[in-house]
C-alpha positions in Angstrom: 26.8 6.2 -4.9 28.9 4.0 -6.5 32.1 3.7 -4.1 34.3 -0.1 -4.1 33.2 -2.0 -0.3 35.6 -2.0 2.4 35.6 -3.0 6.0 36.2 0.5 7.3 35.5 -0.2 10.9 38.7 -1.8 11.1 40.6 0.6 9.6 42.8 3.2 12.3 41.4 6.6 11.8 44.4 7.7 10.2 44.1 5.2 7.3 40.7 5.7 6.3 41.4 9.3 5.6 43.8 8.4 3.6 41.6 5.7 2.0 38.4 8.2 1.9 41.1 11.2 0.6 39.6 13.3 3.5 40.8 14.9 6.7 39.7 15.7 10.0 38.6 19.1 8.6 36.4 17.7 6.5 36.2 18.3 2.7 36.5 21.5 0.9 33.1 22.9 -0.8 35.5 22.4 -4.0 36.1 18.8 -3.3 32.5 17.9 -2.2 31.1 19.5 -5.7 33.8 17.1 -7.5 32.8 14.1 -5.3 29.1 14.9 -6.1 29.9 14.5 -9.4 31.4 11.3 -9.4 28.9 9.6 -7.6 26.5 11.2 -7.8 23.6 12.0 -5.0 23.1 10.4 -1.6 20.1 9.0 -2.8 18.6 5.2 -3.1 17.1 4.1 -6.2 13.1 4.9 -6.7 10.8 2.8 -6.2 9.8 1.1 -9.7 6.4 3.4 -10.2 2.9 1.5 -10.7 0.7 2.4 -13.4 -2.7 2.8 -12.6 -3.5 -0.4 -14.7 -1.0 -2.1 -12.6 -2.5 -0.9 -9.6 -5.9 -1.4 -10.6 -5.0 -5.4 -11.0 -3.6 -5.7 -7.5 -6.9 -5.2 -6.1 -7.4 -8.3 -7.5 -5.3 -11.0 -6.0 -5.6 -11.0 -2.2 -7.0 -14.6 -1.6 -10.7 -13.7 -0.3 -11.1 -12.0 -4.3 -9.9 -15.0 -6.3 -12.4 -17.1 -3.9 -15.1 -14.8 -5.0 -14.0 -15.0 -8.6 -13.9 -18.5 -8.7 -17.7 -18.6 -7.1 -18.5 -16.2 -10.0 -17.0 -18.5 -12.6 -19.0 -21.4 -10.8 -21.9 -19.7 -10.4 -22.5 -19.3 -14.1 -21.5 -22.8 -14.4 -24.2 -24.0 -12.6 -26.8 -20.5 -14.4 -27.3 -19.2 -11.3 -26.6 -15.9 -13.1 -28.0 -13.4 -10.4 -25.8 -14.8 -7.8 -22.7 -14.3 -10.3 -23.6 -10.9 -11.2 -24.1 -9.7 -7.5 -20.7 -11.0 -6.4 -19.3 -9.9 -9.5 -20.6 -6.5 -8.8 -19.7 -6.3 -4.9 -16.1 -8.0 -6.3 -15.8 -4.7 -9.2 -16.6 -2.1 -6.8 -14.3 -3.5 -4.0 -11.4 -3.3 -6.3 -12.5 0.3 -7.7 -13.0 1.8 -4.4 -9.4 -0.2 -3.1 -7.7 1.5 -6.4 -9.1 5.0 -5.8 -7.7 4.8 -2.1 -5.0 3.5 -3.0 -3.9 5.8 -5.7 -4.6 8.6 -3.4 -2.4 7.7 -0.6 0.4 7.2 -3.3 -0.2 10.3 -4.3 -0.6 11.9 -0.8 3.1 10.0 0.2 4.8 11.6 -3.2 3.6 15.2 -2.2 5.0 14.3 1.7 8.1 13.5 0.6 8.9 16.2 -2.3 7.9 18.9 1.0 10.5 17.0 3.5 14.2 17.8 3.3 16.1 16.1 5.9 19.4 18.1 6.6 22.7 16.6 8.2 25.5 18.5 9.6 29.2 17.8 8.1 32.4 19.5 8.2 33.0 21.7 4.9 35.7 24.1 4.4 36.7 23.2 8.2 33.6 24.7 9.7 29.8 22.8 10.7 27.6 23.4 7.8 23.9 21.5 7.2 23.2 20.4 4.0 20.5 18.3 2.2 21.3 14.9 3.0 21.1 14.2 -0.5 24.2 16.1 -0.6 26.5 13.9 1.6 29.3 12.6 -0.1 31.8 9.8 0.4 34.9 11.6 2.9 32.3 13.8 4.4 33.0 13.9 8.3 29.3 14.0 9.5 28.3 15.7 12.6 25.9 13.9 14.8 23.6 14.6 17.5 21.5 12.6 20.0 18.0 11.9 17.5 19.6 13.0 14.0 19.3 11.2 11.0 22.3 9.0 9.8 22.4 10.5 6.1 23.6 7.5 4.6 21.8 4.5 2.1 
């Protein structure tokens, strides 16, 4: 949501309705669907995705791997070539297995969150209604309990 920044806990009550062009009501269902959109949903911005070639690098870089690397490179430096291809080949599966694990708990944690929907109460059309807390929009007078979510980014 795109809204300009203000200091509204400084605000009276009164004013920020004003400034929010709500009421203690709440907003109407008509109002809420014109808010939605202008700014569009309560969301924040993805996460910028990871290939898998992406992903398959990263298993490269932790410290302890670019030590083992640098004994491979070393290793055939001095033609000690068995020693190089062991390490390289406990180095190669490391990172295969760490990108297979990897990829599955990404994967795992994209199908978790498409089956959540976290709800949050407001006031719409002057009575409690839950909606998806993508739904929330700026003037919404939001309802909330001891443990809910604040539906807000």
């Amino acid at each position: 949501m795109n809204q300009p920044e203000f200091d509204f806990w400084s605000i009276p009550v009164e004013k920020l309705f004003v400034k929010l062009q709500t009421k203690i009501e709440g907003l109407t269902s008509q109002d809420a669907g014109q808010r939605i959109l202008q700014y569009g949903d309560n969301l924040l911005k993805p996460k910028k995705q990871n290939n898998a070639l992406t992903l398959l690098l990263a298993q490269f870089k932790s410290p302890i791997t670019l030590i083992l690397l640098f004994a491979i490179g070393l290793s055939f430096f001095v033609h000690d070539n068995t020693n190089a291809l062991i390490i390289l080949a406990i180095v190669l599966i490391s990172g295969v297995l760490g990108f297979l694990q990897e990829s599955s708990a990404a994967g795992a944690v994209e199908k978790l969150l498409s089956i959540i929907k976290i709800k949050a109460q407001v006031l719409r059309d002057g009575k409690p209604v839950e909606i998806l807390i993508e739904k929330v929009v700026p003037g919404d007078i939001v309802i909330v309990n001891a443990g809910d979510v604040i539906p807000a980014d």
